[in-house]
MILOMAR-870497 format. One line per field, with one value per atom (N, C-alpha, C): residue number from 1; atom name; x, y, z. Coordinates in steps of 0.1 Angstrom, whole numbers, plus 5000, padded with zeros to 4 digits. Example, Ala and Ser with C-alpha at 12.3 -4.5 7.8 and 13.67 -1.06 7.14 Angstrom:
// residues 2
drenpa c(1	1	1	2	2	2) $
zati c(N	CA	C	N	CA	C) $
X c(5132	5123	5132	5128	5137	5129) $
Y c(4943	4955	4967	4978	4989	5000) $
Z c(5078	5078	5078	5071	5071	5079) $
***
This chain:
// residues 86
drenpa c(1	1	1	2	2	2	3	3	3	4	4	4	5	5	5	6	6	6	7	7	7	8	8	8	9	9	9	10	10	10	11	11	11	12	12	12	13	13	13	14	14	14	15	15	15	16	16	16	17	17	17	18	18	18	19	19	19	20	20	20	21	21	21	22	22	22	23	23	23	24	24	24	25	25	25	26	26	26	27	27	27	28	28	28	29	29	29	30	30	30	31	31	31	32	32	32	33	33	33	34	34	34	35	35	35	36	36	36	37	37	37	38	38	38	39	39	39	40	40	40	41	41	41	42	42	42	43	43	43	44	44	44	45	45	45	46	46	46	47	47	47	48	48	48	49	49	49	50	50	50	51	51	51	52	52	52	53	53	53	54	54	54	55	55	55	56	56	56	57	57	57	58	58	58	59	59	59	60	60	60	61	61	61	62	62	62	63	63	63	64	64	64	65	65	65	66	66	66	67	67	67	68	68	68	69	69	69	70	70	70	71	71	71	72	72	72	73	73	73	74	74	74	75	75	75	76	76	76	77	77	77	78	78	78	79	79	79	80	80	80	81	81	81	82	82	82	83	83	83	84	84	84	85	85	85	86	86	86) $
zati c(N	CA	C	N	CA	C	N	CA	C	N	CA	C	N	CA	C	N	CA	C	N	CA	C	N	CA	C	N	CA	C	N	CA	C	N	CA	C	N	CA	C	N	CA	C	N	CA	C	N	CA	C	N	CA	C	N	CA	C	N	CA	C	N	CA	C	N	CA	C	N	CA	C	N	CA	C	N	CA	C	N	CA	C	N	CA	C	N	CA	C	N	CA	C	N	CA	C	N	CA	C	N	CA	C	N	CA	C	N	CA	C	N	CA	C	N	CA	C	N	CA	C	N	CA	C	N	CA	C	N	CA	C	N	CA	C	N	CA	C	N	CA	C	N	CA	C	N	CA	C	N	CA	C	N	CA	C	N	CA	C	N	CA	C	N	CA	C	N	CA	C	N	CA	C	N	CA	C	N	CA	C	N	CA	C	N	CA	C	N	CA	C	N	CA	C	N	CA	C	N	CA	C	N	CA	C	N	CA	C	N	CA	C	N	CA	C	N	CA	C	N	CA	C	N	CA	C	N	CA	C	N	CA	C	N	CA	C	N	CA	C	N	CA	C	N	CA	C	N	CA	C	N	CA	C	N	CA	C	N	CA	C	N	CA	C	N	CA	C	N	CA	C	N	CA	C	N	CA	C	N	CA	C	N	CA	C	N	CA	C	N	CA	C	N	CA	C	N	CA	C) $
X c(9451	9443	9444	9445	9450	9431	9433	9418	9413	9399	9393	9391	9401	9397	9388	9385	9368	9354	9357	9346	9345	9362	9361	9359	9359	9356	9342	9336	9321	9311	9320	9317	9319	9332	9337	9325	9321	9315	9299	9296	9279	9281	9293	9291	9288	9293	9299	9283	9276	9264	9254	9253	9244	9250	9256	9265	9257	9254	9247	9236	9231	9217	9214	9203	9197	9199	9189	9185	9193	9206	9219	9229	9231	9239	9235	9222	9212	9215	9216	9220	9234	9241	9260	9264	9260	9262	9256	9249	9243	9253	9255	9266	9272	9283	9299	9296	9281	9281	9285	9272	9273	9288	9295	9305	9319	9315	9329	9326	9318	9315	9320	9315	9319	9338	9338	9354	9364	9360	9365	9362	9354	9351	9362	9364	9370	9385	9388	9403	9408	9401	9406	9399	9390	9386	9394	9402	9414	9420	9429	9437	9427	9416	9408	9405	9403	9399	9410	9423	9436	9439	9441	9439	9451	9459	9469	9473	9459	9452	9465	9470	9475	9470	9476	9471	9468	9478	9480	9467	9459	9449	9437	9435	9426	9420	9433	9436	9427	9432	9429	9415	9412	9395	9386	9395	9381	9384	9395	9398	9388	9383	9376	9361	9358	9346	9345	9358	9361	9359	9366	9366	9356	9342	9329	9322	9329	9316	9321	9333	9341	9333	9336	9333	9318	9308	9293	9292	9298	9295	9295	9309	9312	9304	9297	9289	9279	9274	9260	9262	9271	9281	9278	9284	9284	9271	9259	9245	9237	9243	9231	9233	9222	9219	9232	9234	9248	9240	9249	9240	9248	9244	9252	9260	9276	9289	9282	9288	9283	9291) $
Y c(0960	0952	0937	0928	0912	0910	0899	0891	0889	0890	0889	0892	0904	0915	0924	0926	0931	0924	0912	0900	0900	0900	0893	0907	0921	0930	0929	0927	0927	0917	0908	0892	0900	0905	0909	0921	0929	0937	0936	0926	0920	0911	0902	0897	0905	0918	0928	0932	0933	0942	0929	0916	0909	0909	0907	0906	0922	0931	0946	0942	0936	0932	0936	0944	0944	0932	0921	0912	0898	0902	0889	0899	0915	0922	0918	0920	0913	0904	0893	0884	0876	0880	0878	0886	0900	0908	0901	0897	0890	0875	0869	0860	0867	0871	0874	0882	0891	0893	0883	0873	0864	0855	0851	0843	0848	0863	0873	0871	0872	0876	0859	0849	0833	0838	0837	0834	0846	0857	0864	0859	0855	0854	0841	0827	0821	0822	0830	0834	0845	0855	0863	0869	0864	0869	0872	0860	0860	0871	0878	0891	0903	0904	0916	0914	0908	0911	0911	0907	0905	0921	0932	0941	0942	0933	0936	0932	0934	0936	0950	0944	0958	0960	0964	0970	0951	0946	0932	0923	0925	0918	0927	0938	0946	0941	0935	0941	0925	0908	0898	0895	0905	0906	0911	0920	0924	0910	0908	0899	0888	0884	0874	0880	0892	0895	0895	0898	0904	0888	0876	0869	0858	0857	0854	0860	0871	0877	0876	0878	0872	0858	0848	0834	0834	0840	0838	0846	0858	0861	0850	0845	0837	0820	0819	0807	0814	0826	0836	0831	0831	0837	0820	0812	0800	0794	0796	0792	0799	0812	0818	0811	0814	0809	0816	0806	0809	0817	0827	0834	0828	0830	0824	0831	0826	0834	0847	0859	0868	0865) $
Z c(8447	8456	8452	8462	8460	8450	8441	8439	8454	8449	8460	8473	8475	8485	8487	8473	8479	8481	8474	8480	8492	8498	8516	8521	8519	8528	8527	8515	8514	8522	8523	8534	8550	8550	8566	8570	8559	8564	8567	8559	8562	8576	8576	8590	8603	8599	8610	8612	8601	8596	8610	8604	8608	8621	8630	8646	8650	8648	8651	8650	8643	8648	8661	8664	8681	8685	8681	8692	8688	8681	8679	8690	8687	8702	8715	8716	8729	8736	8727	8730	8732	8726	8725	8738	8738	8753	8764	8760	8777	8783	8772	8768	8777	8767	8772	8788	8792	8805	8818	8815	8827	8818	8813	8814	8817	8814	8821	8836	8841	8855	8860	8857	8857	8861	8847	8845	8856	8860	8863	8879	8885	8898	8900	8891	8891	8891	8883	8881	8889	8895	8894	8908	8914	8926	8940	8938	8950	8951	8938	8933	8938	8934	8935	8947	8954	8967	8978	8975	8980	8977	8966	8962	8964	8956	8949	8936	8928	8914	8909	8894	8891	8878	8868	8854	8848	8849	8841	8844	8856	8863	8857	8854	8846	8838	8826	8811	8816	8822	8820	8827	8835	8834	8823	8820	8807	8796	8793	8784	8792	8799	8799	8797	8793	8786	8771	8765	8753	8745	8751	8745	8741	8755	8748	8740	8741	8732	8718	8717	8699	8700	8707	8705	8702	8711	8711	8690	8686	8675	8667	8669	8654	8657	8665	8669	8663	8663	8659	8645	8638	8624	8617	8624	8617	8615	8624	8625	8613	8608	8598	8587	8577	8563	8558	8550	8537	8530	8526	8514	8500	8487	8477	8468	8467	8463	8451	8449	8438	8427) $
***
């Protein structure tokens, strides 16, 4: 195992831990809800209603869910208290 590989799983895994939080999920899902729904009406309303949406129009609607809610985590992520190196 590289140095410090199990520091950073130990870091990767507490971030993961604190983002499961109920009411940091609560809130990141509600996020990435209304800003999928935003981005997706904008981009992508014309195709779905034209309904000639195919797989590739799917995949780039959810992707506009998938990727507030990465972004709202790691904005969750950078806000908390540092804990200090072990």
């Amino acid at each position: 195992m590289a140095p410090g590989a199990g520091t950073r799983r130990a870091r990767a895994a507490d971030a993961i831990a604190y983002c499961r939080r109920a009411a940091h999920l609560r809130r990141t899902l509600r996020i990435a809800l209304v800003v999928g729904v935003v981005l997706t009406l904008i981009n992508q309303l014309d195709v779905l209603v034209s309904g000639s949406a195919g797989a590739f129009t799917y995949v780039k609607c959810a992707l506009n869910f998938v990727v507030p809610f990465i972004v709202s985590n790691l904005g969750l992520l950078s806000g908390r208290p540092r804990q200090p190196d072990a």
